[in-house]
C-alpha positions, 0 to 999 in steps of 0.5 A: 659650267662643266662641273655642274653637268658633271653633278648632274650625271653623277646625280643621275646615275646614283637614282638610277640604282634605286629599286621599289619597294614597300615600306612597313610601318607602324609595327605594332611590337617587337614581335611583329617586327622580327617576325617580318623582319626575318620573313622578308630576309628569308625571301630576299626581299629586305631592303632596310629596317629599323628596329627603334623605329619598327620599319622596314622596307621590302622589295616591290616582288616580295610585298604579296608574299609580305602581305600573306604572311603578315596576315597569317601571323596575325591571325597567329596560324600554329605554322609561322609561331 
Protein backbone atom coordinates (compact mmCIF):
# COMPACT_ATOMS: atom_id res chain seq x y z
CA UNK A 1 0.00 0.00 0.00
CA UNK A 2 2.68 2.35 0.65
CA UNK A 3 4.23 1.93 -2.72
CA UNK A 4 1.25 3.00 -4.41
CA UNK A 5 0.68 6.51 -2.22
CA UNK A 6 4.23 6.83 -2.86
CA UNK A 7 3.14 6.58 -7.01
CA UNK A 8 0.83 8.47 -6.53
CA UNK A 9 2.86 11.61 -4.93
CA UNK A 10 5.54 11.01 -7.38
CA UNK A 11 2.40 11.49 -10.08
CA UNK A 12 1.37 14.37 -8.83
CA UNK A 13 4.34 16.15 -8.43
CA UNK A 14 5.61 15.41 -12.03
CA UNK A 15 1.79 17.28 -13.50
CA UNK A 16 2.18 19.77 -10.99
CA UNK A 17 5.50 21.36 -13.47
CA UNK A 18 3.09 21.52 -16.57
CA UNK A 19 2.66 24.76 -17.80
CA UNK A 20 -0.53 26.13 -20.55
CA UNK A 21 -0.11 26.94 -23.66
CA UNK A 22 -1.33 26.57 -27.23
CA UNK A 23 -0.79 24.20 -29.61
CA UNK A 24 -0.30 25.13 -33.68
CA UNK A 25 -1.19 22.84 -35.98
CA UNK A 26 -1.81 22.32 -39.28
CA UNK A 27 0.80 24.65 -40.39
CA UNK A 28 0.05 25.11 -43.96
CA UNK A 29 4.17 25.14 -45.03
CA UNK A 30 7.55 25.08 -44.05
CA UNK A 31 7.76 28.59 -44.39
CA UNK A 32 4.96 29.37 -42.08
CA UNK A 33 6.58 26.96 -39.71
CA UNK A 34 9.95 28.55 -39.29
CA UNK A 35 8.53 31.55 -39.12
CA UNK A 36 6.34 30.85 -35.86
CA UNK A 37 8.94 28.91 -34.88
CA UNK A 38 11.40 31.40 -34.49
CA UNK A 39 8.94 34.28 -33.40
CA UNK A 40 7.79 32.40 -30.51
CA UNK A 41 11.67 31.29 -29.51
CA UNK A 42 12.37 34.97 -29.77
CA UNK A 43 9.66 35.92 -27.47
CA UNK A 44 10.37 32.91 -25.28
CA UNK A 45 7.31 31.35 -25.68
CA UNK A 46 8.51 27.89 -27.50
CA UNK A 47 7.53 25.02 -25.69
CA UNK A 48 7.73 22.21 -28.51
CA UNK A 49 7.73 21.88 -31.83
CA UNK A 50 7.87 19.35 -34.50
CA UNK A 51 8.89 19.93 -37.94
CA UNK A 52 7.61 16.47 -39.56
CA UNK A 53 4.42 17.11 -38.05
CA UNK A 54 4.61 21.14 -38.53
CA UNK A 55 3.26 21.77 -34.75
CA UNK A 56 4.02 23.53 -32.20
CA UNK A 57 3.16 24.59 -28.83
CA UNK A 58 3.73 28.18 -27.18
CA UNK A 59 3.28 29.45 -23.83
CA UNK A 60 -0.44 30.62 -22.78
CA UNK A 61 1.52 34.62 -22.05
CA UNK A 62 2.75 34.39 -25.70
CA UNK A 63 -0.40 33.31 -27.94
CA UNK A 64 -1.60 37.02 -28.22
CA UNK A 65 1.64 38.14 -29.59
CA UNK A 66 1.35 34.61 -31.52
CA UNK A 67 -1.92 35.31 -33.11
CA UNK A 68 -0.36 39.23 -34.21
CA UNK A 69 2.23 38.02 -35.80
CA UNK A 70 0.88 35.09 -37.64
CA UNK A 71 -1.74 37.53 -38.79
CA UNK A 72 0.91 39.60 -40.15
CA UNK A 73 2.82 37.19 -41.69
CA UNK A 74 0.12 35.95 -43.58
CA UNK A 75 -1.14 39.19 -44.78
CA UNK A 76 3.02 39.12 -45.74
CA UNK A 77 3.62 42.92 -44.28
CA UNK A 78 7.32 43.80 -45.70
CA UNK A 79 8.55 43.85 -42.01
CA UNK A 80 8.53 40.25 -40.69
CA UNK A 81 9.61 38.89 -44.50
Amino acid sequence: MSDQILLWEQERQRLQGSLAGYLYQHIPSETHFAALREHAAGLGGLLWADSSKRAIVVRQAVQPAMKAFYARFREGEPDIL
